[in-house]
Biopython code that builds the backbone (N, CA, C, O; Angstrom):
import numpy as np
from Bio.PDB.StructureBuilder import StructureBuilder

atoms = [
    (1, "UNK", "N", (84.679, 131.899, 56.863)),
    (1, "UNK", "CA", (85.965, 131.653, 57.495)),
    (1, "UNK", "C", (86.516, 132.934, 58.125)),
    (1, "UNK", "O", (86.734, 132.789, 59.328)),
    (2, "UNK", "N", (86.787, 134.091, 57.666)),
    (2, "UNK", "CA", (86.813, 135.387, 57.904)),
    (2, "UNK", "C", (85.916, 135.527, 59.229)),
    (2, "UNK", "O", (86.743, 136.043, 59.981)),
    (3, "UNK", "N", (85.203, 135.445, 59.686)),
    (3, "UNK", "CA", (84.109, 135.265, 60.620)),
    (3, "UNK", "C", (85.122, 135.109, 61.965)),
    (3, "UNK", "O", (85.521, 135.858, 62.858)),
    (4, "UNK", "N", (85.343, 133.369, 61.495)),
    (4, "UNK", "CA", (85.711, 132.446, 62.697)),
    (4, "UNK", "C", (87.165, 133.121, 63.546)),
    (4, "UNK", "O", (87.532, 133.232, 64.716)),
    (5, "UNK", "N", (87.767, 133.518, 62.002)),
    (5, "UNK", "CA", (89.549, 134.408, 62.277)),
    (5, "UNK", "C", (89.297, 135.231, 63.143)),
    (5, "UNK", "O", (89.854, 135.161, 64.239)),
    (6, "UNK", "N", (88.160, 136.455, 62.767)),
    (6, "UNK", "CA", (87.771, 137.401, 63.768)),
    (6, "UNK", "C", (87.781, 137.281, 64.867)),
    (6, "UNK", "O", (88.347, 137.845, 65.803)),
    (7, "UNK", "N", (86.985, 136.348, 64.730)),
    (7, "UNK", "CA", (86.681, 135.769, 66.589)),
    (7, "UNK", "C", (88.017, 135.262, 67.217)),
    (7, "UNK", "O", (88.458, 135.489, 68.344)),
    (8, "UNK", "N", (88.476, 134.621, 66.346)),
    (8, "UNK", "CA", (89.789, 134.227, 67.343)),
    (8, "UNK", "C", (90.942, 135.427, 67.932)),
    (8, "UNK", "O", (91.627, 135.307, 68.948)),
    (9, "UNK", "N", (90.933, 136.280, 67.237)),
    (9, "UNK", "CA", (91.830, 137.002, 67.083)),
    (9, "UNK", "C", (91.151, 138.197, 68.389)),
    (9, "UNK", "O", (91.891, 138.804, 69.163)),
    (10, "UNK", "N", (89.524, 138.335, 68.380)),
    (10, "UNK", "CA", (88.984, 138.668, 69.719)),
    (10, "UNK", "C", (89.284, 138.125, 70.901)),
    (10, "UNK", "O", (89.572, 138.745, 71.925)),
    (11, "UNK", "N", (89.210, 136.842, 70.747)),
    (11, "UNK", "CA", (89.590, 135.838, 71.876)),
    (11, "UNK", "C", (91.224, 135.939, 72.438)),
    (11, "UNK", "O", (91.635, 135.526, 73.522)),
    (12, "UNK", "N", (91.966, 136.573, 71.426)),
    (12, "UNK", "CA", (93.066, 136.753, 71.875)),
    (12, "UNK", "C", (93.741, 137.935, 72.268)),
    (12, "UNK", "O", (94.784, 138.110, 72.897)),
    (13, "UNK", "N", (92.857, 138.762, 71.723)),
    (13, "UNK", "CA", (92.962, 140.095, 72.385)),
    (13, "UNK", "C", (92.819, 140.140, 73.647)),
    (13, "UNK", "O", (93.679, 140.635, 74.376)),
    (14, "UNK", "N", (91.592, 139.573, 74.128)),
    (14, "UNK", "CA", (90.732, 138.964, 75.576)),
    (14, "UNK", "C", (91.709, 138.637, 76.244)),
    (14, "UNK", "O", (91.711, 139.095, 77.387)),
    (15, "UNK", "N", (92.762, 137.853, 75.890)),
    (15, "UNK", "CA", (93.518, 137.133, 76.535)),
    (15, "UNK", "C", (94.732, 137.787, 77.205)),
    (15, "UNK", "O", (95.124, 137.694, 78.368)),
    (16, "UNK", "N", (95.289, 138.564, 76.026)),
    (16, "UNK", "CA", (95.937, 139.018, 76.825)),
    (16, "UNK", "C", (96.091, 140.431, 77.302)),
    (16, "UNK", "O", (97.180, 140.869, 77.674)),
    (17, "UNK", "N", (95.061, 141.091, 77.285)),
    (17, "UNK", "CA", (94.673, 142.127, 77.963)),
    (17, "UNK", "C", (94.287, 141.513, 79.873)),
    (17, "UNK", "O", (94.579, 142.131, 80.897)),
    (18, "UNK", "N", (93.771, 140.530, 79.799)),
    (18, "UNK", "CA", (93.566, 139.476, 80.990)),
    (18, "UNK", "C", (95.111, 139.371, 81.705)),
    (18, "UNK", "O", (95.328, 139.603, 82.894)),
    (19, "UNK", "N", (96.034, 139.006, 80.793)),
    (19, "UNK", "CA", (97.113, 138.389, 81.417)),
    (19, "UNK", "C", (97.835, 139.871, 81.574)),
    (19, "UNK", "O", (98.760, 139.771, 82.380)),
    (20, "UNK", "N", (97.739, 140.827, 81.206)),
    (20, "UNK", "CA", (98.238, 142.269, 81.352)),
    (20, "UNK", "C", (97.517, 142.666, 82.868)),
    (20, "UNK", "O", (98.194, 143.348, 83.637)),
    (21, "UNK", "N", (96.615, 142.382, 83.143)),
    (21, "UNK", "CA", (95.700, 142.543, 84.218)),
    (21, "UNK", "C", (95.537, 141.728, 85.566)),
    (21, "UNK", "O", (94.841, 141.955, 86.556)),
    (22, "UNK", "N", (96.651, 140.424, 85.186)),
    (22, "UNK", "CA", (96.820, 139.822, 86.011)),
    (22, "UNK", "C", (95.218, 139.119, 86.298)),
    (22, "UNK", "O", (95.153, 138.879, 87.503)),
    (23, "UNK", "N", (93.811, 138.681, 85.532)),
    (23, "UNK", "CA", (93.003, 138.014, 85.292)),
    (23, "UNK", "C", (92.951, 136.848, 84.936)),
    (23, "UNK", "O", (93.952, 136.716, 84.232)),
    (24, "UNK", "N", (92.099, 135.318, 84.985)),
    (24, "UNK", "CA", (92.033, 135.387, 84.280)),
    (24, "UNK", "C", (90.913, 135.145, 83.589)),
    (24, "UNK", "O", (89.845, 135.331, 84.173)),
    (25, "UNK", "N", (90.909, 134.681, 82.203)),
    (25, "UNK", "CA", (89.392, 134.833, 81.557)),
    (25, "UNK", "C", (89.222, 132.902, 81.376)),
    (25, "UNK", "O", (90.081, 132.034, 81.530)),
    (26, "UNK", "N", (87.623, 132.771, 80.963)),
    (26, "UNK", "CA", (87.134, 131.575, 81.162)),
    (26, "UNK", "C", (85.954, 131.765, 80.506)),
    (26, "UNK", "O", (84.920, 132.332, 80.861)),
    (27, "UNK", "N", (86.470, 130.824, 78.798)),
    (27, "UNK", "CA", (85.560, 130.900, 77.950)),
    (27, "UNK", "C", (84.699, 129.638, 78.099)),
    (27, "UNK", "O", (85.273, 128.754, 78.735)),
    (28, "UNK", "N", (83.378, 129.312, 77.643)),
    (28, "UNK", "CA", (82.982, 127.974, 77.548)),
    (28, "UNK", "C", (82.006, 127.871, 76.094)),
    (28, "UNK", "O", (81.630, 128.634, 75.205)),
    (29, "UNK", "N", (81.839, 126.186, 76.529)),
    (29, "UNK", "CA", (81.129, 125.998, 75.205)),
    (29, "UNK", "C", (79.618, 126.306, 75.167)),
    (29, "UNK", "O", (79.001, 125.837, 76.123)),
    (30, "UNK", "N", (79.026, 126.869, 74.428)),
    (30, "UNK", "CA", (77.788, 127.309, 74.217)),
    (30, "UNK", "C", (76.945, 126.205, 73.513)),
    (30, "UNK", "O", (77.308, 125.346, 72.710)),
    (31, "UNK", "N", (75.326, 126.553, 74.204)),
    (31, "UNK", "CA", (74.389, 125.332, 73.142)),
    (31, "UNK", "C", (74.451, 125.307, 71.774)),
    (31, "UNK", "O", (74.617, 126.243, 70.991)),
    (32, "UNK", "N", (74.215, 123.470, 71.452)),
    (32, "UNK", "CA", (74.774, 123.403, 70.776)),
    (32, "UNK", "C", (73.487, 123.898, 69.606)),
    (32, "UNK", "O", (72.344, 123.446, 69.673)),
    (33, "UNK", "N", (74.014, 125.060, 68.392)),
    (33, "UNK", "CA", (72.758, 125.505, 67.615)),
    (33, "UNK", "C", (73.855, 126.242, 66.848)),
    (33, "UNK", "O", (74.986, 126.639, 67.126)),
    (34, "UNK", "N", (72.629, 126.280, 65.172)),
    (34, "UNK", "CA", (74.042, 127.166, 64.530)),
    (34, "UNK", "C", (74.225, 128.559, 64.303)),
    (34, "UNK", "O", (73.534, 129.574, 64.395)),
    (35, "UNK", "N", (75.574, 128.218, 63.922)),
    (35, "UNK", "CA", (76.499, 129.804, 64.154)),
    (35, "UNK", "C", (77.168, 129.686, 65.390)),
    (35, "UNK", "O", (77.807, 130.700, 65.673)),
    (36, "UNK", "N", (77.233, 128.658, 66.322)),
    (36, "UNK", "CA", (78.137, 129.084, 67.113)),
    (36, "UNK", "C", (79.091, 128.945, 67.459)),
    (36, "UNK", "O", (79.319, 127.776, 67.771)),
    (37, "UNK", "N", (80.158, 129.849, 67.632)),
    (37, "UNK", "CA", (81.456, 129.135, 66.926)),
    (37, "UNK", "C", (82.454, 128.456, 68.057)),
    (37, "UNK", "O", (83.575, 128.126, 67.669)),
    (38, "UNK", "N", (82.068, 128.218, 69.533)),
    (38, "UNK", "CA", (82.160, 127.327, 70.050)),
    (38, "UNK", "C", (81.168, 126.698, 70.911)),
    (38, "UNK", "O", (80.627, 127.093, 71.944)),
    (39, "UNK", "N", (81.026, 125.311, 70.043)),
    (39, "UNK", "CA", (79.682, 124.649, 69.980)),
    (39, "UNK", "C", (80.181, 123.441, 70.647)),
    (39, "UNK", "O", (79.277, 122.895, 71.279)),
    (40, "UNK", "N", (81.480, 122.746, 70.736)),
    (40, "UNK", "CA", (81.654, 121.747, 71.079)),
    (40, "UNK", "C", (82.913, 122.046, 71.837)),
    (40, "UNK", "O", (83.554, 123.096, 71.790)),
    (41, "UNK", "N", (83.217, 120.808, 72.653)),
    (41, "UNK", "CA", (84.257, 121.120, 73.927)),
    (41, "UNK", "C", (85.789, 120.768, 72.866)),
    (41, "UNK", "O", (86.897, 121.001, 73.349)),
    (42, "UNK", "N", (85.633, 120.124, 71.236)),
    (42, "UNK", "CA", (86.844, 120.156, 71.130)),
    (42, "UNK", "C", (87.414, 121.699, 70.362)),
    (42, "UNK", "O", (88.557, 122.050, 70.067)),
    (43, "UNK", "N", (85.836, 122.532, 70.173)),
    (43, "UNK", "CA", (86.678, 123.501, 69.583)),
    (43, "UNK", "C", (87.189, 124.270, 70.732)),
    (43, "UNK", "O", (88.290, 124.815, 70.644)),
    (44, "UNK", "N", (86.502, 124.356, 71.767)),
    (44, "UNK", "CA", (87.448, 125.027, 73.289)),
    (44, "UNK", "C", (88.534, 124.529, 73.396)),
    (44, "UNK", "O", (89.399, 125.182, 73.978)),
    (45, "UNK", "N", (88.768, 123.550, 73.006)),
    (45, "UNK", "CA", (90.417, 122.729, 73.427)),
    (45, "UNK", "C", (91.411, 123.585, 72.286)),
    (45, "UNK", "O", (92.466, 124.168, 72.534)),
    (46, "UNK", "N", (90.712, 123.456, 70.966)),
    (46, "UNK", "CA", (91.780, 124.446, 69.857)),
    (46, "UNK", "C", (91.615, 125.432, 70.294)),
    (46, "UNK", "O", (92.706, 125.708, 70.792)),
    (47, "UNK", "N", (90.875, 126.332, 70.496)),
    (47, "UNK", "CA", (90.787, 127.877, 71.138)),
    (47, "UNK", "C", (92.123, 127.705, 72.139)),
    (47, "UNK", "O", (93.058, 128.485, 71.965)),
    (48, "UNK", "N", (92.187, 126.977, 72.886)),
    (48, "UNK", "CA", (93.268, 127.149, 74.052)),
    (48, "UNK", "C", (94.230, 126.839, 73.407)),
    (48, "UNK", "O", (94.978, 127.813, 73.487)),
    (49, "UNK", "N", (94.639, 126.178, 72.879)),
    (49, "UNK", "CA", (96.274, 125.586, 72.364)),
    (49, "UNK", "C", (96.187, 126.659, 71.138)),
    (49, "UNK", "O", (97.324, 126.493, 70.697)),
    (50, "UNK", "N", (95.653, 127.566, 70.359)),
    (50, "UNK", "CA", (95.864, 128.997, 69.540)),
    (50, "UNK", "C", (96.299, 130.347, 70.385)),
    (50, "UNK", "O", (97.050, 131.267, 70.059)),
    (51, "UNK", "N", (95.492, 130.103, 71.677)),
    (51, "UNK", "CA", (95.623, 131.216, 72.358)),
    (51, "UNK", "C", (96.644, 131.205, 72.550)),
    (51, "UNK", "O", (97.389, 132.075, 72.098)),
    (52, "UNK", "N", (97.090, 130.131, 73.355)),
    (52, "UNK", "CA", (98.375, 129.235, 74.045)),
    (52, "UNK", "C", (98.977, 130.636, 75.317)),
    (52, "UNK", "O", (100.186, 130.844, 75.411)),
    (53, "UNK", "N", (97.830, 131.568, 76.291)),
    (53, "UNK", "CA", (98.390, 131.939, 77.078)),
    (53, "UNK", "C", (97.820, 131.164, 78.624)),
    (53, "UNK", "O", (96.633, 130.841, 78.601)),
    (54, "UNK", "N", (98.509, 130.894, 79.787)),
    (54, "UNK", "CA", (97.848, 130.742, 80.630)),
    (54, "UNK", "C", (96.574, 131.718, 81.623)),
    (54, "UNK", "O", (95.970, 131.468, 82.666)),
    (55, "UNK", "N", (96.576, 132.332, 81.128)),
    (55, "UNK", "CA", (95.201, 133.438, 81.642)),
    (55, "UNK", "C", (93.626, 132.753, 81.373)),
    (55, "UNK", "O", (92.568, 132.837, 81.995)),
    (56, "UNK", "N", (93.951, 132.198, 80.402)),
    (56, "UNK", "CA", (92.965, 131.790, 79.548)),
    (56, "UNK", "C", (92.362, 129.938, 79.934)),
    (56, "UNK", "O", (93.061, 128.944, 79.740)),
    (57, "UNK", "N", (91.290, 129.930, 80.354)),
    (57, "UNK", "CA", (91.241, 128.929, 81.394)),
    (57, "UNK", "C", (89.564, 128.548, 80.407)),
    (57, "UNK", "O", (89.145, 129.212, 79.459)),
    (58, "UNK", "N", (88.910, 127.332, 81.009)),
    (58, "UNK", "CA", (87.442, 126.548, 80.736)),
    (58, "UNK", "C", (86.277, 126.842, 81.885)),
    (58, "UNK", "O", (86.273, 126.449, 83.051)),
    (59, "UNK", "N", (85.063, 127.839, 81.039)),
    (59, "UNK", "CA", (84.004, 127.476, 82.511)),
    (59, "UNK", "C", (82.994, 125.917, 81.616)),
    (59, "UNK", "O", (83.067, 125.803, 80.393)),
    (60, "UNK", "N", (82.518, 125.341, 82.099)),
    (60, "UNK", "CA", (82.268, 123.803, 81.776)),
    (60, "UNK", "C", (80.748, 124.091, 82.681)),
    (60, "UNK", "O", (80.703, 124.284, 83.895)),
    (61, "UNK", "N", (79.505, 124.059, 81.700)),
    (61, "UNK", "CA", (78.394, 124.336, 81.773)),
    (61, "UNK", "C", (77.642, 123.267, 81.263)),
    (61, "UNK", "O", (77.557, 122.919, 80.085)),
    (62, "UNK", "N", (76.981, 122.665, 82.473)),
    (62, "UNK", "CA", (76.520, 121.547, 82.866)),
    (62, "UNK", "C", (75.071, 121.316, 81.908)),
    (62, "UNK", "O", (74.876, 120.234, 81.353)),
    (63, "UNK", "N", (74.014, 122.558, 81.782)),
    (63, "UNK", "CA", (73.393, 122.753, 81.135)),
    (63, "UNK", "C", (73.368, 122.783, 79.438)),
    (63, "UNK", "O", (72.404, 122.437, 78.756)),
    (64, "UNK", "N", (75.028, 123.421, 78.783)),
    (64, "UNK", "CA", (74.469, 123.344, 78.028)),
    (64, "UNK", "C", (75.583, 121.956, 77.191)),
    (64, "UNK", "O", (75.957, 121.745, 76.037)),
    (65, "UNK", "N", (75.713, 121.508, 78.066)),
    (65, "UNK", "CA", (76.379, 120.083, 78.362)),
    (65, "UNK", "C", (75.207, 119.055, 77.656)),
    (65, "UNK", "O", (75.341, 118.197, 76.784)),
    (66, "UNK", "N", (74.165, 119.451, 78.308)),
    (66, "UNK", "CA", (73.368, 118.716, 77.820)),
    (66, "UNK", "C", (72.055, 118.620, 76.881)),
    (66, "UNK", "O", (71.018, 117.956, 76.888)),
    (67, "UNK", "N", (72.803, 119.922, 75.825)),
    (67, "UNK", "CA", (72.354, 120.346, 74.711)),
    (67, "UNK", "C", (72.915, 119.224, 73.437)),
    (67, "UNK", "O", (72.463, 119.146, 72.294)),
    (68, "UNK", "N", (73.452, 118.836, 73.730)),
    (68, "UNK", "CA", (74.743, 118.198, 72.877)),
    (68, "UNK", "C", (73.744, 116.414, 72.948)),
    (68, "UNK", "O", (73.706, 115.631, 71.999)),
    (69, "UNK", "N", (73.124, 116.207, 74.184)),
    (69, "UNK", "CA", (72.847, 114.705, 74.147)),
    (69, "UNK", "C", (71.267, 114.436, 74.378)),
    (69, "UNK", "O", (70.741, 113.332, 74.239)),
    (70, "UNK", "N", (70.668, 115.497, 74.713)),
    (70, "UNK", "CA", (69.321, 115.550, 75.346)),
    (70, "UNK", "C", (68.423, 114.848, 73.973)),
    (70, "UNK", "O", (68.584, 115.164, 72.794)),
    (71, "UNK", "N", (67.477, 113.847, 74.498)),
    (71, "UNK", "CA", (66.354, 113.374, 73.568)),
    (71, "UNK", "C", (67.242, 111.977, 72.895)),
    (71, "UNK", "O", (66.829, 111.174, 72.058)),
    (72, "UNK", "N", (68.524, 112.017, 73.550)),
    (72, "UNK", "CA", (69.673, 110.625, 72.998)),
    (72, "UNK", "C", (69.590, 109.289, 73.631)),
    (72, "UNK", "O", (69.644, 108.179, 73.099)),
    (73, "UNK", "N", (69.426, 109.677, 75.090)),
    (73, "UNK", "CA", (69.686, 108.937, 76.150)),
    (73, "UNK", "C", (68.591, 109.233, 77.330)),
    (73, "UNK", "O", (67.643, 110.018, 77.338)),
    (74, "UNK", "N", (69.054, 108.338, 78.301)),
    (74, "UNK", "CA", (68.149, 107.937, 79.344)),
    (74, "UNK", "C", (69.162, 109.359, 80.280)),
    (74, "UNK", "O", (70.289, 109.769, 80.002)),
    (75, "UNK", "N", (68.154, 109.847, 81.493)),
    (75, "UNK", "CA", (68.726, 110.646, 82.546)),
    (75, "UNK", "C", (70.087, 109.339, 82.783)),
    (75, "UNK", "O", (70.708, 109.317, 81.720)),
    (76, "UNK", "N", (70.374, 108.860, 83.248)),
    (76, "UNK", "CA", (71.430, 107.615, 83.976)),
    (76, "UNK", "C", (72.677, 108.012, 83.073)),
    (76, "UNK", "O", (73.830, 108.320, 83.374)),
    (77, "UNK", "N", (72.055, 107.896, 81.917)),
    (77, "UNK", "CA", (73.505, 107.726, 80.444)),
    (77, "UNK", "C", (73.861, 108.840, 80.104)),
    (77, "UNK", "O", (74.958, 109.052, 79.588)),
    (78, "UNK", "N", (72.444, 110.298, 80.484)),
    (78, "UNK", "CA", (73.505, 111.478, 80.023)),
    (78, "UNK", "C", (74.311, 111.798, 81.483)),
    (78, "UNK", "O", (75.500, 112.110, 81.411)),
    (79, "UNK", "N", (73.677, 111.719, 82.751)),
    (79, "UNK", "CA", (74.960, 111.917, 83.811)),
    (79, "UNK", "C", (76.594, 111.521, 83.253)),
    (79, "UNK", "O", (77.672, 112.106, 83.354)),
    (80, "UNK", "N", (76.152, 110.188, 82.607)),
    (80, "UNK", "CA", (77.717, 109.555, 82.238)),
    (80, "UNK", "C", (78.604, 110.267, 81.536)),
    (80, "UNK", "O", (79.809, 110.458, 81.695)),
    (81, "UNK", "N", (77.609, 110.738, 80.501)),
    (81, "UNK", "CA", (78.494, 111.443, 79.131)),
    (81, "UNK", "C", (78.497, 112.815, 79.603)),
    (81, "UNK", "O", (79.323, 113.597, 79.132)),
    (82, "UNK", "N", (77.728, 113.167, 80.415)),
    (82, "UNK", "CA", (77.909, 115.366, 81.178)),
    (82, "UNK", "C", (79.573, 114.811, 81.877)),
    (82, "UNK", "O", (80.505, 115.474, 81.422)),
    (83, "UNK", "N", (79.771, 114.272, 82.370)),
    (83, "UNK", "CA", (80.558, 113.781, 83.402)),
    (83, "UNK", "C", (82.010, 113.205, 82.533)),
    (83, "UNK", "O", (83.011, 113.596, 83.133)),
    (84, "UNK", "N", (82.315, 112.479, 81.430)),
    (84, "UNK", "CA", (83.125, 112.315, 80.455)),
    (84, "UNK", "C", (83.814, 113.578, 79.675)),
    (84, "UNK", "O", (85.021, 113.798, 79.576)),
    (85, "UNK", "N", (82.266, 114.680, 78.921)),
    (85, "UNK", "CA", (82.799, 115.353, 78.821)),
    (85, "UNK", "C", (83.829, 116.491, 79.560)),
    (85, "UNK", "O", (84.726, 117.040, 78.920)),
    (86, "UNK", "N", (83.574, 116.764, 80.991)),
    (86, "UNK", "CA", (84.162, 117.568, 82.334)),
    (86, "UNK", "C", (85.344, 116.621, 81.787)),
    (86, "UNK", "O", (85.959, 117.192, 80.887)),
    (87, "UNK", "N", (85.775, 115.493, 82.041)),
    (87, "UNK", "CA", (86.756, 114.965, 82.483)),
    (87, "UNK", "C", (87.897, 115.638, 81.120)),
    (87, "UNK", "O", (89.031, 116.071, 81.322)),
    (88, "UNK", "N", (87.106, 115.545, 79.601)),
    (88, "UNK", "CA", (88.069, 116.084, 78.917)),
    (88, "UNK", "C", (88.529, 117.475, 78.220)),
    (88, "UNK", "O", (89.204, 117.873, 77.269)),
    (89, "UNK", "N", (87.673, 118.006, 79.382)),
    (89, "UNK", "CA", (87.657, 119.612, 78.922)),
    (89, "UNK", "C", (89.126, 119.963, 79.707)),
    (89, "UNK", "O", (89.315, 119.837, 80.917)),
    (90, "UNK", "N", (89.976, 120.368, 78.846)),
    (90, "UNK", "CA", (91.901, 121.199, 79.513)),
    (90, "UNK", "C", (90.853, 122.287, 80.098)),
    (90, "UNK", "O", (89.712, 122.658, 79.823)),
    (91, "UNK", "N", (92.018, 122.653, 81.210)),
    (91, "UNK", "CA", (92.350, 123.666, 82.125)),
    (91, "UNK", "C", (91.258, 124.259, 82.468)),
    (91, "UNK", "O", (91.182, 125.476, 82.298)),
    (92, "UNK", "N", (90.165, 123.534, 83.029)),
    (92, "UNK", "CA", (89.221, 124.133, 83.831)),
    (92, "UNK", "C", (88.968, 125.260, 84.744)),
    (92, "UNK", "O", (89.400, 125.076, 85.882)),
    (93, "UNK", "N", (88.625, 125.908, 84.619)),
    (93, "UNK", "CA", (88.509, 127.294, 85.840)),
    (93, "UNK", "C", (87.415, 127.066, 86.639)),
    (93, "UNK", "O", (87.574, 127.355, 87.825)),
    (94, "UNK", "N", (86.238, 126.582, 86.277)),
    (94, "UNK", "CA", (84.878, 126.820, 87.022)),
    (94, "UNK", "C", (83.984, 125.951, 86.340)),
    (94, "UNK", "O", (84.172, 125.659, 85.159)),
    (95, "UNK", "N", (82.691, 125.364, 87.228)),
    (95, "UNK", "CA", (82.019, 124.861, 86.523)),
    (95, "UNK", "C", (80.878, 125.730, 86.972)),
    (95, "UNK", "O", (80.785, 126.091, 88.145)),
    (96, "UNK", "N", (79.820, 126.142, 85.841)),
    (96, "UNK", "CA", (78.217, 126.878, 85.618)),
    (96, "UNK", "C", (77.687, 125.664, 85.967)),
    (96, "UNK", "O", (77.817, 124.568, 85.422)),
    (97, "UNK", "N", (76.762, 126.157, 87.438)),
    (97, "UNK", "CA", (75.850, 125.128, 87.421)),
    (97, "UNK", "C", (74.196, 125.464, 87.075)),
    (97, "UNK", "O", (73.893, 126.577, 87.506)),
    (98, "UNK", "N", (73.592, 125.086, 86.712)),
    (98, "UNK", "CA", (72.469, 125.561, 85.788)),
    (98, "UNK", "C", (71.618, 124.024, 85.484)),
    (98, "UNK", "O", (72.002, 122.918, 85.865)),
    (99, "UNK", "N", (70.418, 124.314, 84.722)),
    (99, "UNK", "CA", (69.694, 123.171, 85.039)),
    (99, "UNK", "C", (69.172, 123.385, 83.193)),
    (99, "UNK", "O", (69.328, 124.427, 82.556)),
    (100, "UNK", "N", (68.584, 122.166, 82.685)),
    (100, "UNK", "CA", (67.797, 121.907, 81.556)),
    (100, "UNK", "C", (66.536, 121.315, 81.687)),
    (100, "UNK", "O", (66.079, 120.946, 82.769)),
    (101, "UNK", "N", (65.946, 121.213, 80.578)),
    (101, "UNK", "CA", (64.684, 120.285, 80.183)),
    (101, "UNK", "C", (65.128, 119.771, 79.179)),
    (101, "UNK", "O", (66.210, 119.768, 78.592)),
    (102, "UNK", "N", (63.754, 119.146, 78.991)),
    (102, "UNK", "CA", (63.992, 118.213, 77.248)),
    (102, "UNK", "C", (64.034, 119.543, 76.160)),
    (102, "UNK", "O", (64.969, 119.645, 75.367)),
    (103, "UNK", "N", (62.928, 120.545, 76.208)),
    (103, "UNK", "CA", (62.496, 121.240, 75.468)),
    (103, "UNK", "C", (63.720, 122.714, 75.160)),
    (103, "UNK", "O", (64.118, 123.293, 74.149)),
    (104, "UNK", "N", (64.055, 122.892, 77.127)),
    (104, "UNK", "CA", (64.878, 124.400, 76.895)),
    (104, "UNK", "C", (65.815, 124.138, 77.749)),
    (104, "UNK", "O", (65.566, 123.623, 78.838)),
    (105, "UNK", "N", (67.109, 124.488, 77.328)),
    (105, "UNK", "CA", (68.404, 124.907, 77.764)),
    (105, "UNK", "C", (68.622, 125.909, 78.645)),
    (105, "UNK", "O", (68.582, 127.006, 78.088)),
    (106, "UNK", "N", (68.904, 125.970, 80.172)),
    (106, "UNK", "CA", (69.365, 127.444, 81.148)),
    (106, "UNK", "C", (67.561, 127.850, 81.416)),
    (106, "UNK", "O", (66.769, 128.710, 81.032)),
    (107, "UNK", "N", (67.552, 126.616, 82.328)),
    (107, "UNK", "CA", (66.051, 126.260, 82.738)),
    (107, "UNK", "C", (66.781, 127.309, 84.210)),
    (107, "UNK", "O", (68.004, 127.419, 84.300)),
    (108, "UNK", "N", (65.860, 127.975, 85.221)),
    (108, "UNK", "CA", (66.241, 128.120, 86.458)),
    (108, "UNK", "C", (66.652, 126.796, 87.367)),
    (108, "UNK", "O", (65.904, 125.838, 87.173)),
    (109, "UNK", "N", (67.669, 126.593, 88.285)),
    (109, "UNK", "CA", (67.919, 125.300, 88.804)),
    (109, "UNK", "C", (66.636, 124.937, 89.233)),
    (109, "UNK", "O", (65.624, 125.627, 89.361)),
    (110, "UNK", "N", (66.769, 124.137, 89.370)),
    (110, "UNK", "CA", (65.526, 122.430, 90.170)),
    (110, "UNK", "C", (64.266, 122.723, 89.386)),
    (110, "UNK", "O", (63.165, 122.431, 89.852)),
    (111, "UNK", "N", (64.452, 123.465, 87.853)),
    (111, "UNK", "CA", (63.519, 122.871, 87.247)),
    (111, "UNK", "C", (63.445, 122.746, 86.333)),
    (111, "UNK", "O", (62.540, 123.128, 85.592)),
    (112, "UNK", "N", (64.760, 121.929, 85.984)),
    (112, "UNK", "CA", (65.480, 121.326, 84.739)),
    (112, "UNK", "C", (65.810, 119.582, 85.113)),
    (112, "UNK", "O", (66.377, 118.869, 84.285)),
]
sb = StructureBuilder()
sb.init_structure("model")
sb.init_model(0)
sb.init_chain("A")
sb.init_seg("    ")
for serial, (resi, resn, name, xyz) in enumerate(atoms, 1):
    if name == "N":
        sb.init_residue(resn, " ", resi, " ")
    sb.init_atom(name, np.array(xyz, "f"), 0.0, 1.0, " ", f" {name:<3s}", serial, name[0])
structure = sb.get_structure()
């Protein structure tokens, strides 16, 4: 738990050294594997409402988007759910566009 505090308390340092700088910053969710302590798009949503500054914005990474569903679904059904999740990720800044396989995550594009 001590761990996770750390990190937040990094994340908020980040933040507003950003908003001192007139920046801003744009964290995202990482593949999903453990230890990482934002693994899913709802812990990015608590990260933002802790931070609670506006500097602090979502990059929404398509790739590892589809760390989370790959080997679940058909190509057709994860478009749906890559595309659901975007819709409920707060305060977007940017989207990483990047490509997968079945096997590896942050394939070079068009050969994922």
């Amino acid at each position: 738990m001590r761990c996770f505090e750390t990190n937040l308390e990094s994340f908020h340092r980040i933040a507003r050294k950003g908003r001192d700088l007139d920046l801003k910053i744009a964290a995202e969710v990482m593949k999903k594997k453990p230890m990482d302590i934002i693994a899913e798009h709802e812990h990015l949503d608590s990260l933002l409402e802790y931070i609670d500054l506006d500097c602090i914005e979502t990059t929404f990474d398509i790739a590892h988007a589809t760390s989370f569903f790959k080997n679940l679904v058909d190509g057709e059904a994860l478009n749906g759910m890559i595309i659901n999740c975007m819709r409920r990720l707060r305060k977007m800044h940017n989207v990483h566009l990047s490509s997968a396989t079945s096997a590896k995550v942050d394939t070079p594009l068009l050969r994922g």
